[in-house]
C-alpha positions in Angstrom: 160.1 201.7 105.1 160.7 197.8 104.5 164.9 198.6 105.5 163.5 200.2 108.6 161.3 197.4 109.6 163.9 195.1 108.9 166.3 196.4 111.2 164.2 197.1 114.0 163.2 193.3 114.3 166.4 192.2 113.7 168.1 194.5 116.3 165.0 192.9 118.6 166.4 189.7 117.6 169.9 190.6 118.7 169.0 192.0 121.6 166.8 189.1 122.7 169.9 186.6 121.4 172.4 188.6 124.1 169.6 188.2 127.0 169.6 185.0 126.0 173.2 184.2 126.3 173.5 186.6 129.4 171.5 183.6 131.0 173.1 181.0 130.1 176.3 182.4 131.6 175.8 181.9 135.3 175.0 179.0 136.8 171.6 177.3 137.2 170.5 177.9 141.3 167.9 175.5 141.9 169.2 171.9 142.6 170.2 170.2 146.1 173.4 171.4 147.9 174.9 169.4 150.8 177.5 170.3 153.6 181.3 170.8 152.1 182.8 172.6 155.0 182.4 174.6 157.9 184.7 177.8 159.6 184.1 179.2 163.2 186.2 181.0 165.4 187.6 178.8 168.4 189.5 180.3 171.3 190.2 183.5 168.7 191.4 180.7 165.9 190.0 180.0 163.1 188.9 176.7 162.7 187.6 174.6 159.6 185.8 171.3 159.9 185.2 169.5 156.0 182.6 166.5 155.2 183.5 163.4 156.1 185.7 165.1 159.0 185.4 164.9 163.3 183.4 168.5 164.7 185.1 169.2 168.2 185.6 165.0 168.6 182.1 164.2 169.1 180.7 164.1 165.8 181.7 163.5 162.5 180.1 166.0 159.8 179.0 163.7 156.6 177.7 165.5 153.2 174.2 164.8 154.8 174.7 167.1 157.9 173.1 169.8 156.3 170.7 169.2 152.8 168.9 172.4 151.6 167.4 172.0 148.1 166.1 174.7 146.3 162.8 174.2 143.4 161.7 176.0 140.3 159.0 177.3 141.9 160.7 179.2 145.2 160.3 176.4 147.4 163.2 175.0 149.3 163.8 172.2 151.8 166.2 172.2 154.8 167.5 168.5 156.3 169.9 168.9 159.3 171.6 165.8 161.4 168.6 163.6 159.5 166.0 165.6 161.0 162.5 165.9 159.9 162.7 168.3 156.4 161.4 172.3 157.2 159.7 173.8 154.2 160.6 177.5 153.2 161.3 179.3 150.1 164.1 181.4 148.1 164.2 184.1 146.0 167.4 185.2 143.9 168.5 188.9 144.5 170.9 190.8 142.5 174.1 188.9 141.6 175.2 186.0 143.4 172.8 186.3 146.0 169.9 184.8 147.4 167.5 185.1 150.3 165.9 181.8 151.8 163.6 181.9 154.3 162.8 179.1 156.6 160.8 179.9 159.7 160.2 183.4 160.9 163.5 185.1 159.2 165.3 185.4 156.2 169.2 184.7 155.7 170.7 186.3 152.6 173.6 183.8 151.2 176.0 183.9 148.0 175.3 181.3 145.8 176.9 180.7 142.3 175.0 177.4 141.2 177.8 175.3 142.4 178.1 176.2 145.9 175.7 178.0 148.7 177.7 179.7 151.5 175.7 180.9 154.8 177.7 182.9 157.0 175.9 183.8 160.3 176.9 184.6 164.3 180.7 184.2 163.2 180.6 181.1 161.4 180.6 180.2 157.3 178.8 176.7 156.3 179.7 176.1 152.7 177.2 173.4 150.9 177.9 171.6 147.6 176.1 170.7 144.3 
């Protein structure tokens, strides 16, 4: 009865250790991500504009253009152009994705823990850790 026991806690133990590990593996979500790069179809072309780089010669795009940050607790934070932040939240779905809400409607993204990528109407914004 005592060899029984024994390996029922420790294949619980095991089993716990893997989860464990499992975990570890991908990479940590919450954090602040800011504008990398952005790809939109112009005149049928494809066209992609990076930080630091000129949007359609009016504007340059800095890392700042677009902030989302996303908390522990399924809060998260939107800053475009320096504009006054918009609270919403996010909540991870299966695999790389996640959905974040801000406003009336939800946006599903991928995001790996090292980069968030939106892709909506056409056009892909990738943001940064």
């Amino acid at each position: 009865m005592k060899k029984l026991v024994g390996k029922i806690v420790l294949s619980v133990m095991l089993f716990l250790m893997s989860i464990m590990l499992l975990a570890g593996c991908g990479g940590k979500v919450e954090g602040t991500y800011k504008f990398a790069s952005m790809t939109y179809e112009e005149n049928g072309m494809s066209m992609t504009v990076e930080a630091g780089e000129n949007y359609m010669n009016m504007i340059t795009l800095s890392e700042d253009y677009i902030t989302i940050t996303l908390n522990e607790d399924g809060s998260a934070t939107l800053i475009m152009s320096g504009e006054s932040p918009m609270d919403g939240s996010w909540k991870q779905n299966e695999g790389d994705k996640i959905e974040l809400t801000f406003g009336v409607g939800a946006q599903i993204c991928d995001c790996n823990g090292k980069t968030l990528t939106i892709e909506m109407e056409g056009s892909k914004i990738t943001l940064k850790k």
